[in-house]
N, CA, C and O atoms as CSV, one atom per row, in Angstrom:
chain,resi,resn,atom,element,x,y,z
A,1,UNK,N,N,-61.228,-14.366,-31.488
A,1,UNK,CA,C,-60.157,-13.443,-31.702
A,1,UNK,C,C,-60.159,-12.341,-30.642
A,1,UNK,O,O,-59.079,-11.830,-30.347
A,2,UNK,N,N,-61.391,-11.894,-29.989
A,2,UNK,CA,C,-61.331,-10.942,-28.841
A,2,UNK,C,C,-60.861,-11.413,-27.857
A,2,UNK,O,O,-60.689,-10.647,-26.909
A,3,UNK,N,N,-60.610,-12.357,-27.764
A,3,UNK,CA,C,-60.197,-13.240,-26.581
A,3,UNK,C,C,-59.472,-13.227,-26.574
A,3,UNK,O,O,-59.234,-13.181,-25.367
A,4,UNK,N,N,-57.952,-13.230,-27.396
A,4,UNK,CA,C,-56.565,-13.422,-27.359
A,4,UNK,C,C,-56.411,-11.797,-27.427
A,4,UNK,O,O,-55.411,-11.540,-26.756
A,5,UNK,N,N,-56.970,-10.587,-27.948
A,5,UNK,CA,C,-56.879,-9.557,-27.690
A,5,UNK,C,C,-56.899,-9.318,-26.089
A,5,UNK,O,O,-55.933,-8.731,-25.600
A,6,UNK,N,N,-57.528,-9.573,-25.591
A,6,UNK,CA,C,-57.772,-9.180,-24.435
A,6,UNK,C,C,-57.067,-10.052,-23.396
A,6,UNK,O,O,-56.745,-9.781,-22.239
A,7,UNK,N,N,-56.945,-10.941,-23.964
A,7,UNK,CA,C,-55.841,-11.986,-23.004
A,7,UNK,C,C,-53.922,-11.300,-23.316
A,7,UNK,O,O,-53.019,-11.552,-22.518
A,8,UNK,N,N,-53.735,-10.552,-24.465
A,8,UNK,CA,C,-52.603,-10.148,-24.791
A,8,UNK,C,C,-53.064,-8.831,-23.810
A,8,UNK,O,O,-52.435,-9.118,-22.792
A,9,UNK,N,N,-53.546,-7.975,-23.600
A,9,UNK,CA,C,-53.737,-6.697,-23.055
A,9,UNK,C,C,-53.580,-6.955,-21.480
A,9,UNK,O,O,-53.171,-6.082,-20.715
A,10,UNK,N,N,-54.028,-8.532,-20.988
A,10,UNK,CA,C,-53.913,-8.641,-19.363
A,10,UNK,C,C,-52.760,-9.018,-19.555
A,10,UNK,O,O,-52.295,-9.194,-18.429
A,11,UNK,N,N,-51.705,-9.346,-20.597
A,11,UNK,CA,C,-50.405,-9.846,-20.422
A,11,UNK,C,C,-49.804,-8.989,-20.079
A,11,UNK,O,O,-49.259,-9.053,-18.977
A,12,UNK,N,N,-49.677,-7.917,-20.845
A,12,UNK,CA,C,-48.489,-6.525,-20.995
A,12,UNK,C,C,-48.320,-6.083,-19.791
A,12,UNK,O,O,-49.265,-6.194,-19.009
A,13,UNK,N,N,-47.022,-5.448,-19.328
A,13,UNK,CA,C,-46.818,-5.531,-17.948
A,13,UNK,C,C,-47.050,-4.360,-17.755
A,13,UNK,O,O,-47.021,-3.464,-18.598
A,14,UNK,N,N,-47.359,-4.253,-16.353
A,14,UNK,CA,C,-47.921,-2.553,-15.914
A,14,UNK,C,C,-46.515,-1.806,-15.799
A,14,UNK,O,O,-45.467,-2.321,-15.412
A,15,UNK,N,N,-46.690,-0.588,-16.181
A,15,UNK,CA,C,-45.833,0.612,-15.664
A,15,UNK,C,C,-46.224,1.023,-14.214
A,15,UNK,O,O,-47.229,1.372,-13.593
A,16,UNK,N,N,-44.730,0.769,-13.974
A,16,UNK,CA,C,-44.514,1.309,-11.836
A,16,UNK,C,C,-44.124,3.022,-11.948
A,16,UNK,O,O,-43.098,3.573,-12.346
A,17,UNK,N,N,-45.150,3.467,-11.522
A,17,UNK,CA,C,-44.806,5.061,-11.569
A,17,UNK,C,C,-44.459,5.556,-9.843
A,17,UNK,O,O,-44.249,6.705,-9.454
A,18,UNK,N,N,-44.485,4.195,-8.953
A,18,UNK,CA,C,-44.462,4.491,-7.374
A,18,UNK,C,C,-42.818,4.412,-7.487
A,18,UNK,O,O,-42.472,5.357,-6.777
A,19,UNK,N,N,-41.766,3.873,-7.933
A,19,UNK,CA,C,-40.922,3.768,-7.627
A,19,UNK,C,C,-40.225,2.742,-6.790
A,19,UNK,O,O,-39.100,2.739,-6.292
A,20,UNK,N,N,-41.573,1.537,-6.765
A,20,UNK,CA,C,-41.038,0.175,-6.039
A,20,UNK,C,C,-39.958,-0.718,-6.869
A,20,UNK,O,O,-39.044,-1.364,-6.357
A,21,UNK,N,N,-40.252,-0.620,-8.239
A,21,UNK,CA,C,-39.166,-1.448,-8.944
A,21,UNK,C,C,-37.586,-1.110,-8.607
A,21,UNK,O,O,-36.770,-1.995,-8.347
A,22,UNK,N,N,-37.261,0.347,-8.649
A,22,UNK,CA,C,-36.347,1.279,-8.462
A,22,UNK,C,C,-35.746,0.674,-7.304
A,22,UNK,O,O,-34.588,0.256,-7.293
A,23,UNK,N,N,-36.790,0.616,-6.022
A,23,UNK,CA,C,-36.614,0.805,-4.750
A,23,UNK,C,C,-36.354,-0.654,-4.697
A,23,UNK,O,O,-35.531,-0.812,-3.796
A,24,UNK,N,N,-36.625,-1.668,-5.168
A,24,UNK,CA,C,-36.739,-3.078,-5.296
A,24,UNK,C,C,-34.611,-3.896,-5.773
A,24,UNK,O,O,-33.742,-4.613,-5.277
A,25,UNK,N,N,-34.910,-3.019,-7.075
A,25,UNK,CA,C,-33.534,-3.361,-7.868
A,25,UNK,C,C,-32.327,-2.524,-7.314
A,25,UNK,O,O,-31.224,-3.059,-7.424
A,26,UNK,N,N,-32.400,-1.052,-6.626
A,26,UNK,CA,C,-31.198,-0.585,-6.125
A,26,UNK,C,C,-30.901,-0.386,-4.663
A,26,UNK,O,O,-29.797,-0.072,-4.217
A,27,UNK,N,N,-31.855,-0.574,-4.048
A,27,UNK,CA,C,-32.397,-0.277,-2.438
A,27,UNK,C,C,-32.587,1.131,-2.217
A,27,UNK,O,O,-32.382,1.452,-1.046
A,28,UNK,N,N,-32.997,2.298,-3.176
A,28,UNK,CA,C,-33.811,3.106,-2.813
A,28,UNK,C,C,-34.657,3.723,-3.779
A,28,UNK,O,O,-34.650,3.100,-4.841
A,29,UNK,N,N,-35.287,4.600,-3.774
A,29,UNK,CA,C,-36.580,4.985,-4.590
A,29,UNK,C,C,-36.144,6.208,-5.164
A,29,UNK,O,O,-35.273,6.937,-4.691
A,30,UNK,N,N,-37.077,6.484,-6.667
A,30,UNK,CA,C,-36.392,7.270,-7.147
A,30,UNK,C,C,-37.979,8.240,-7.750
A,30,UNK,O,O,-38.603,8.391,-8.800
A,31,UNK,N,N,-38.029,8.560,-6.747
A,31,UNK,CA,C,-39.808,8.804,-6.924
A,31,UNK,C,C,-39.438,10.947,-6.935
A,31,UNK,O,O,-38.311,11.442,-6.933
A,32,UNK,N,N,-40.101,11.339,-6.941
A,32,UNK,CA,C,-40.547,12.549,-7.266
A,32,UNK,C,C,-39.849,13.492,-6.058
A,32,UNK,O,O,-39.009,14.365,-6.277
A,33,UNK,N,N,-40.291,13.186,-4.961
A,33,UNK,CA,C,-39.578,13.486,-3.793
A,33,UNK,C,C,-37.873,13.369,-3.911
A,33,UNK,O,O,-37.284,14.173,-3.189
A,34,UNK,N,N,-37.097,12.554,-4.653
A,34,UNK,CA,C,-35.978,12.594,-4.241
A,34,UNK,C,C,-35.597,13.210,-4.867
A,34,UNK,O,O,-34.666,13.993,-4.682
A,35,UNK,N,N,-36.436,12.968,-6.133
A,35,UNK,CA,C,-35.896,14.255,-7.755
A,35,UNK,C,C,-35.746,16.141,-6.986
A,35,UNK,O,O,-34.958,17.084,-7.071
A,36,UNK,N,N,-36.734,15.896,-6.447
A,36,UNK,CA,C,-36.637,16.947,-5.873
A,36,UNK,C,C,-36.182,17.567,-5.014
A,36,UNK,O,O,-36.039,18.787,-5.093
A,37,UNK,N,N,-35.824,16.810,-3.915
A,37,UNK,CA,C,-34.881,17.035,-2.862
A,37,UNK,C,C,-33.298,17.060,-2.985
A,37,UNK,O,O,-32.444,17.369,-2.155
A,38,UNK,N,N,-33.187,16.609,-4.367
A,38,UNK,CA,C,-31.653,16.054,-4.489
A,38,UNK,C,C,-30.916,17.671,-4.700
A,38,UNK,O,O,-29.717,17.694,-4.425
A,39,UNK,N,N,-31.493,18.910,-5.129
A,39,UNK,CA,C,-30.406,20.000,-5.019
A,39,UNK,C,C,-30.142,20.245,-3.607
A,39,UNK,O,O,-28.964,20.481,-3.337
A,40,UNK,N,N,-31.107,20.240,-2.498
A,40,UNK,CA,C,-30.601,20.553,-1.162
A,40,UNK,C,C,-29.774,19.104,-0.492
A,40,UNK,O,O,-28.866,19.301,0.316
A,41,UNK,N,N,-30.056,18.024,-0.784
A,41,UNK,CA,C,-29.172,16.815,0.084
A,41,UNK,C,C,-27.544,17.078,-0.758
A,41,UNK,O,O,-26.468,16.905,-0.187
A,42,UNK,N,N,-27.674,17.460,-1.996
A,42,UNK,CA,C,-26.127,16.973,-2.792
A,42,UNK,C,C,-25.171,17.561,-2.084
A,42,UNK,O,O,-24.024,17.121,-2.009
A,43,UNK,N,N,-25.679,18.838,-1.386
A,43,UNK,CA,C,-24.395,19.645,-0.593
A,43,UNK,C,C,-23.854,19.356,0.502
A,43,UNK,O,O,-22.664,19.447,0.803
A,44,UNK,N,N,-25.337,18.752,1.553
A,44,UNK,CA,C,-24.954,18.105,2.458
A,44,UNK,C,C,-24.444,16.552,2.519
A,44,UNK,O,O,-24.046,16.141,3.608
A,45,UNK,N,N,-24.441,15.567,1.255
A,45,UNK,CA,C,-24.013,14.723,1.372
A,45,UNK,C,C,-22.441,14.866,1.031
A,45,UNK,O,O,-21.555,14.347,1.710
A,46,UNK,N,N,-22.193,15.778,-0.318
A,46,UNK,CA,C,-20.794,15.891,-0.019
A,46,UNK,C,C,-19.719,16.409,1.125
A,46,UNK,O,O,-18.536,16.072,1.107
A,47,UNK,N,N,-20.281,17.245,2.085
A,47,UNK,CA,C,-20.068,18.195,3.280
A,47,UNK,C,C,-19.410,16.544,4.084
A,47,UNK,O,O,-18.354,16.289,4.663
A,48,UNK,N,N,-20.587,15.739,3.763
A,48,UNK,CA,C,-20.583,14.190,5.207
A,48,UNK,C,C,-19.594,13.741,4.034
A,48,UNK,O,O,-18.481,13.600,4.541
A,49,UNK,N,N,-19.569,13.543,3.066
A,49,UNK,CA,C,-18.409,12.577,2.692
A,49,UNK,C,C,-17.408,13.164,2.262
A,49,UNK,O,O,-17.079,12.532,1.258
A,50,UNK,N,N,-16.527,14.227,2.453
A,50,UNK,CA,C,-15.358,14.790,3.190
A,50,UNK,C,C,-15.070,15.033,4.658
A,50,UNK,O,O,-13.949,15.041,5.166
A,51,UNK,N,N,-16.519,15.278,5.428
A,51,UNK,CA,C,-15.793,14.918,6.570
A,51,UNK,C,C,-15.687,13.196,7.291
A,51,UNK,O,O,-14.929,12.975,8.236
A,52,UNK,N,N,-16.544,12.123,6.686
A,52,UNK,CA,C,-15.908,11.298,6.821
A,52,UNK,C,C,-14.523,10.988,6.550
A,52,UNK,O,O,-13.847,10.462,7.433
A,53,UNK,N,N,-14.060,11.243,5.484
A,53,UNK,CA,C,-12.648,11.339,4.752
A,53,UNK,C,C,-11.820,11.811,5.949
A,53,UNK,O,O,-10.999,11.110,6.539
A,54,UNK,N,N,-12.156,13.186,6.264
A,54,UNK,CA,C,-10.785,13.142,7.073
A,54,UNK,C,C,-10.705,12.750,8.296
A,54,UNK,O,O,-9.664,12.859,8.944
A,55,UNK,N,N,-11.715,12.282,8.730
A,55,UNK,CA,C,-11.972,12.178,9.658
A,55,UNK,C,C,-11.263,10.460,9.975
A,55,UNK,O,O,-10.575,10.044,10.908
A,56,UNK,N,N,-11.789,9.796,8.769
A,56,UNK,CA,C,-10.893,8.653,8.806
A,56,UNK,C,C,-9.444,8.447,8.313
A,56,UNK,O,O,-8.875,7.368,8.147
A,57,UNK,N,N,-8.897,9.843,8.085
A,57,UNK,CA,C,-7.437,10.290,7.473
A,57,UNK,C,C,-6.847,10.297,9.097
A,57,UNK,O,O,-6.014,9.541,9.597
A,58,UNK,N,N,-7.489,11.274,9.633
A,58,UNK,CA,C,-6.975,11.863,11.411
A,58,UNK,C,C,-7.400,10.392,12.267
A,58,UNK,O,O,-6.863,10.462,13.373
A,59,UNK,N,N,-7.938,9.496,12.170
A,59,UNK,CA,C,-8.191,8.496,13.136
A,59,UNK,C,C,-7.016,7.542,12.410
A,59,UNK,O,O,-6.248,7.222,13.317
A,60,UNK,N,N,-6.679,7.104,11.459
A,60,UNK,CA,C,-5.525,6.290,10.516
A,60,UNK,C,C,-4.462,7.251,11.605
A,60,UNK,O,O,-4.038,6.622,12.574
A,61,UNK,N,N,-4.026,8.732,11.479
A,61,UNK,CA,C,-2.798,8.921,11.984
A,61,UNK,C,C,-2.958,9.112,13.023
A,61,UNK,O,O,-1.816,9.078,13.481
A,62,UNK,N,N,-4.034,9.434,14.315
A,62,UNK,CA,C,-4.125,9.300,15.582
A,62,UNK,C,C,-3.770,7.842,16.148
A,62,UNK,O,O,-3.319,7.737,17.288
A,63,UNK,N,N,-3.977,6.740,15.348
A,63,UNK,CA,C,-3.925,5.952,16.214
A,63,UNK,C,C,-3.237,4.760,15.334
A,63,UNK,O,O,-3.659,3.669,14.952
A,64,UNK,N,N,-2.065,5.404,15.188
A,64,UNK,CA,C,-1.419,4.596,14.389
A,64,UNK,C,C,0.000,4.435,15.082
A,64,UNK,O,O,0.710,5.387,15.407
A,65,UNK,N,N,0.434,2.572,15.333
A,65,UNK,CA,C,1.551,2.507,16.624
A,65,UNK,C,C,2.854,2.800,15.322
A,65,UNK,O,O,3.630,3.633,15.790
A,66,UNK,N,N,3.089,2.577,14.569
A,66,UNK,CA,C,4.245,3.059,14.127
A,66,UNK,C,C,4.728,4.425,14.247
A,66,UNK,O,O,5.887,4.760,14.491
A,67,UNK,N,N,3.636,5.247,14.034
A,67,UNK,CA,C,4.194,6.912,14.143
A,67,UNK,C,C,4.033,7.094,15.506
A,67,UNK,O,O,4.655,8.099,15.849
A,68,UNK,N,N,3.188,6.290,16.887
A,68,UNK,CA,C,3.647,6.938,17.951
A,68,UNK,C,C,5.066,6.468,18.388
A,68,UNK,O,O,5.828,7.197,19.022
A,69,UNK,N,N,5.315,5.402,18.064
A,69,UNK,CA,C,7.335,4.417,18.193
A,69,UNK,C,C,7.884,5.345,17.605
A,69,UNK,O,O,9.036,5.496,18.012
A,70,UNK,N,N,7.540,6.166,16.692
A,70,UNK,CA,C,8.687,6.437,16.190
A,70,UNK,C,C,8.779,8.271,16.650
A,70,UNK,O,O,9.666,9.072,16.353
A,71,UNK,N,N,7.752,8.454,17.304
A,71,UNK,CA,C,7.595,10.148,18.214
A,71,UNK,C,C,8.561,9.128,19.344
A,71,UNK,O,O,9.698,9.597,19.406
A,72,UNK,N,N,8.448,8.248,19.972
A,72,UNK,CA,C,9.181,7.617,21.369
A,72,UNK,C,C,10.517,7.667,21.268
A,72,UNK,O,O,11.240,7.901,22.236
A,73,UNK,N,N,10.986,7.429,19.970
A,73,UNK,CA,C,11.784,7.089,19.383
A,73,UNK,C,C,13.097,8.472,19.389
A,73,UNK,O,O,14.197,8.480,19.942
A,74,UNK,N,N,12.399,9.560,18.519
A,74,UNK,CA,C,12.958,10.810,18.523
A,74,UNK,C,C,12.515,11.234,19.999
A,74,UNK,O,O,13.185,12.266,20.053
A,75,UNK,N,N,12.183,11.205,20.631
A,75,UNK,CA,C,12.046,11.955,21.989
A,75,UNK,C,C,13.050,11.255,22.572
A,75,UNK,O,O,13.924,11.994,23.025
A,76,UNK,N,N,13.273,9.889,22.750
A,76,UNK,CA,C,14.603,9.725,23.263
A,76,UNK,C,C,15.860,9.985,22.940
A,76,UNK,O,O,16.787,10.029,23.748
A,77,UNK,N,N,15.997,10.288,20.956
A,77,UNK,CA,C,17.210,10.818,21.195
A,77,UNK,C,C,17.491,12.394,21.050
A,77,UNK,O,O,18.602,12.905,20.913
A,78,UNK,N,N,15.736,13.336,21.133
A,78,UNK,CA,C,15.958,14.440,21.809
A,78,UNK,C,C,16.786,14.012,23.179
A,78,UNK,O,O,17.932,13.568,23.113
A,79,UNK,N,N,16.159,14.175,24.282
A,79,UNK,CA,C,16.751,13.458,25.584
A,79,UNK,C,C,18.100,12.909,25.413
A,79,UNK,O,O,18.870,13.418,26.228
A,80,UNK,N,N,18.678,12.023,24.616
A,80,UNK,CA,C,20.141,11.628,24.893
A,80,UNK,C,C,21.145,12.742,24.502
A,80,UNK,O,O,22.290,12.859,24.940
A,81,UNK,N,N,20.378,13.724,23.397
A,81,UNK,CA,C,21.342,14.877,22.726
A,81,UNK,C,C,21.149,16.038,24.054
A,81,UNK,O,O,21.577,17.181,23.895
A,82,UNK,N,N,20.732,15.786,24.858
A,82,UNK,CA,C,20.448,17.082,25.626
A,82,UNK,C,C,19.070,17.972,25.164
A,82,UNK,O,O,18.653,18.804,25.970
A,83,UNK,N,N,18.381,17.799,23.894
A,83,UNK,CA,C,17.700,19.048,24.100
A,83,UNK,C,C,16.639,19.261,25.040
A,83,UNK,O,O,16.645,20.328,25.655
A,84,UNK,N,N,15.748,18.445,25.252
A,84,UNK,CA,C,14.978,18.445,26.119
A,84,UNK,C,C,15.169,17.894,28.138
A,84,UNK,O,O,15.384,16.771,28.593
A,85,UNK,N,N,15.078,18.515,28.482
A,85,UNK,CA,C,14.979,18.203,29.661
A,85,UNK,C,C,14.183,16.515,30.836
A,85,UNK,O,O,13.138,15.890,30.657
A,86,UNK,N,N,15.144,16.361,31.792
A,86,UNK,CA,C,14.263,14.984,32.513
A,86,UNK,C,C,12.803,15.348,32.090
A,86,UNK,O,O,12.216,14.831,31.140
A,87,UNK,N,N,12.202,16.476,33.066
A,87,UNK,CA,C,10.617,16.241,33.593
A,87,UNK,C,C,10.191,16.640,32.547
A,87,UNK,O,O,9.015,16.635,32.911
A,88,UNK,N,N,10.107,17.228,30.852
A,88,UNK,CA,C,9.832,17.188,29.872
A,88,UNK,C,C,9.559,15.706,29.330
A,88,UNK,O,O,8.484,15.134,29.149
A,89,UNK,N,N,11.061,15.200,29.101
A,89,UNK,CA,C,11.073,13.715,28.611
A,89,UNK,C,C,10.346,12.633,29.118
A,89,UNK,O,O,9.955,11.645,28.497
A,90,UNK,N,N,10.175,12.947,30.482
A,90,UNK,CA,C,9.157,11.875,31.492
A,90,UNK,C,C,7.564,12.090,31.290
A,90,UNK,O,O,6.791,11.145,31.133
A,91,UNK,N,N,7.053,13.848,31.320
A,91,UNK,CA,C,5.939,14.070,30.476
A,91,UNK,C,C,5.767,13.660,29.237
A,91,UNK,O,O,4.571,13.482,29.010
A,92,UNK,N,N,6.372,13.459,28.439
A,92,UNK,CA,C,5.583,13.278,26.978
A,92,UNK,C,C,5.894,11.907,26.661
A,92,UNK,O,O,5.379,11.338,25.699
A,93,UNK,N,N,6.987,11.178,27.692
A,93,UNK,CA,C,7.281,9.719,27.533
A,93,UNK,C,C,5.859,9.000,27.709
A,93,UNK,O,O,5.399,8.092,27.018
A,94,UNK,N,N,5.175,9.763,29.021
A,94,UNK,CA,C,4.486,9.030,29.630
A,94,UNK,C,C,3.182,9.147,28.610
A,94,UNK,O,O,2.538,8.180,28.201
A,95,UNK,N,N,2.947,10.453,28.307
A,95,UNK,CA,C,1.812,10.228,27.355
A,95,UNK,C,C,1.805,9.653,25.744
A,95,UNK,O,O,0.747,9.550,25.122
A,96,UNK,N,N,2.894,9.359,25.258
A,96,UNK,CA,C,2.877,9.027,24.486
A,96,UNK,C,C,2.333,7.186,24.893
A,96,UNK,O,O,1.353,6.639,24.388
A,97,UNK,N,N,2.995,6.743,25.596
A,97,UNK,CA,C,2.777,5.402,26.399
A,97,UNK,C,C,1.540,5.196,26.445
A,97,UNK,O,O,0.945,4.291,25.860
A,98,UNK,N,N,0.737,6.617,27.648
A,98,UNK,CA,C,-0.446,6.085,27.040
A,98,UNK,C,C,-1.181,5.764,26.182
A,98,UNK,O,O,-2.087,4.944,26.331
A,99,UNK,N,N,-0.832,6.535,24.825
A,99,UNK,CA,C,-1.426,7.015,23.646
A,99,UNK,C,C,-1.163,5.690,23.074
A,99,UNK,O,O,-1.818,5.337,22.093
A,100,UNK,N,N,-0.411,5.037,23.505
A,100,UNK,CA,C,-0.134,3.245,22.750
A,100,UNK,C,C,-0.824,2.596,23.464
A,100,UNK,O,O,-1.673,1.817,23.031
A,101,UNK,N,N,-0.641,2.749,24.424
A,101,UNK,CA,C,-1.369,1.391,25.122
A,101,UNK,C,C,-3.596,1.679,24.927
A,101,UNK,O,O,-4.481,0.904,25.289
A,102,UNK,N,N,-3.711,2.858,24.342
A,102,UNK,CA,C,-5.187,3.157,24.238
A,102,UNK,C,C,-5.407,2.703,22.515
A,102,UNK,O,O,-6.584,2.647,22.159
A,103,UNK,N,N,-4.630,2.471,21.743
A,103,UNK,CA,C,-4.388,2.467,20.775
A,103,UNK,C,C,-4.705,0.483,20.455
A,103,UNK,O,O,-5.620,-0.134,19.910
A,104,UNK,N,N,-3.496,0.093,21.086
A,104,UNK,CA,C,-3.576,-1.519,21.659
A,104,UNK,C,C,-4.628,-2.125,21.668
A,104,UNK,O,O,-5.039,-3.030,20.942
A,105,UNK,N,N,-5.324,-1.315,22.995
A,105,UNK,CA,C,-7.033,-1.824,23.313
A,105,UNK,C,C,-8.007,-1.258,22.286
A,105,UNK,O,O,-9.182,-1.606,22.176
A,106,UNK,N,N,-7.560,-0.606,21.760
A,106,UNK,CA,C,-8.627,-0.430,20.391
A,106,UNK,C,C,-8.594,-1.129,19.179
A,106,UNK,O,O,-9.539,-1.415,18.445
A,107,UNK,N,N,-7.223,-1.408,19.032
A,107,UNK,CA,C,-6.906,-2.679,18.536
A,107,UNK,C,C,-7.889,-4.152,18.674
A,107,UNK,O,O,-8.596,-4.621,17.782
A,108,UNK,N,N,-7.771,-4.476,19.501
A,108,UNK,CA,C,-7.798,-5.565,20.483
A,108,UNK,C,C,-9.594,-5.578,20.405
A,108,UNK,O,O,-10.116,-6.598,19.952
A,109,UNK,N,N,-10.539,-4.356,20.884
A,109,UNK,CA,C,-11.646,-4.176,20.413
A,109,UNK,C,C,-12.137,-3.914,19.282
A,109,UNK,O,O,-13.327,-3.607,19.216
A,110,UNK,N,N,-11.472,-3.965,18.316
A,110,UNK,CA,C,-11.929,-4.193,16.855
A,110,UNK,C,C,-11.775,-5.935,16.064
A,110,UNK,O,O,-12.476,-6.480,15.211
A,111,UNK,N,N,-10.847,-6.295,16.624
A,111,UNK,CA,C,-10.396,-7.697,16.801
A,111,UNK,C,C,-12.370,-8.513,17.305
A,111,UNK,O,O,-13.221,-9.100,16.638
A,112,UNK,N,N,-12.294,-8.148,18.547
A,112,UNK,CA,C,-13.462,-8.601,19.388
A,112,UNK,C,C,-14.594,-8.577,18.651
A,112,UNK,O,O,-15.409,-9.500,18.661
A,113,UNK,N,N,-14.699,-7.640,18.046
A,113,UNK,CA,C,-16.122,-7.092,17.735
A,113,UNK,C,C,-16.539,-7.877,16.459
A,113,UNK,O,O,-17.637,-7.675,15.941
């Protein structure tokens, strides 16, 4: 009978107090250190995940070809109504142009990649 006592006692499974199970089942650890660190990271992680946010809000409308066609678009019929001037209309024609064609190849390198 001591024998199955003691064979039931090597059964029972150990308690993980390192935080490998944690670190195992969610991909990170939830050990003493993070308990503790977590009032100074929470501020800076929300800080990074709003400025990711807009950051991928301003890259969506930087480089987006419908809204620069359609700045090309009203600049030409600024220009046909008169308000703006040739060497105005030829400046911002031209950069807008570029602003597509950099847009294109970024395109084109996300495609690639």
């Amino acid at each position: 009978m001591r024998q199955r006592q003691r064979q039931r006692v090597r059964a029972m499974p150990s308690i993980d107090v390192s935080g490998r199970e944690a670190k195992e089942k969610h991909g990170r650890g939830f050990g003493l250190l993070a308990i503790l660190a977590w009032p100074i990271m929470m501020p800076y992680k929300v800080v990074a995940g709003v400025a990711g946010a807009v950051k991928e809000e301003l890259d969506d409308e930087l480089y987006d070809p419908g809204r620069v066609q359609k700045e090309l678009t009203d600049l030409h019929l600024m220009h046909d109504m008169g308000e703006i001037e040739d060497e105005e209309f030829e400046r911002r024609t031209d950069a807008l142009l570029e602003r597509l064609n950099e847009i294109r190849e970024r395109e084109e390198q996300e495609k690639a990649a």
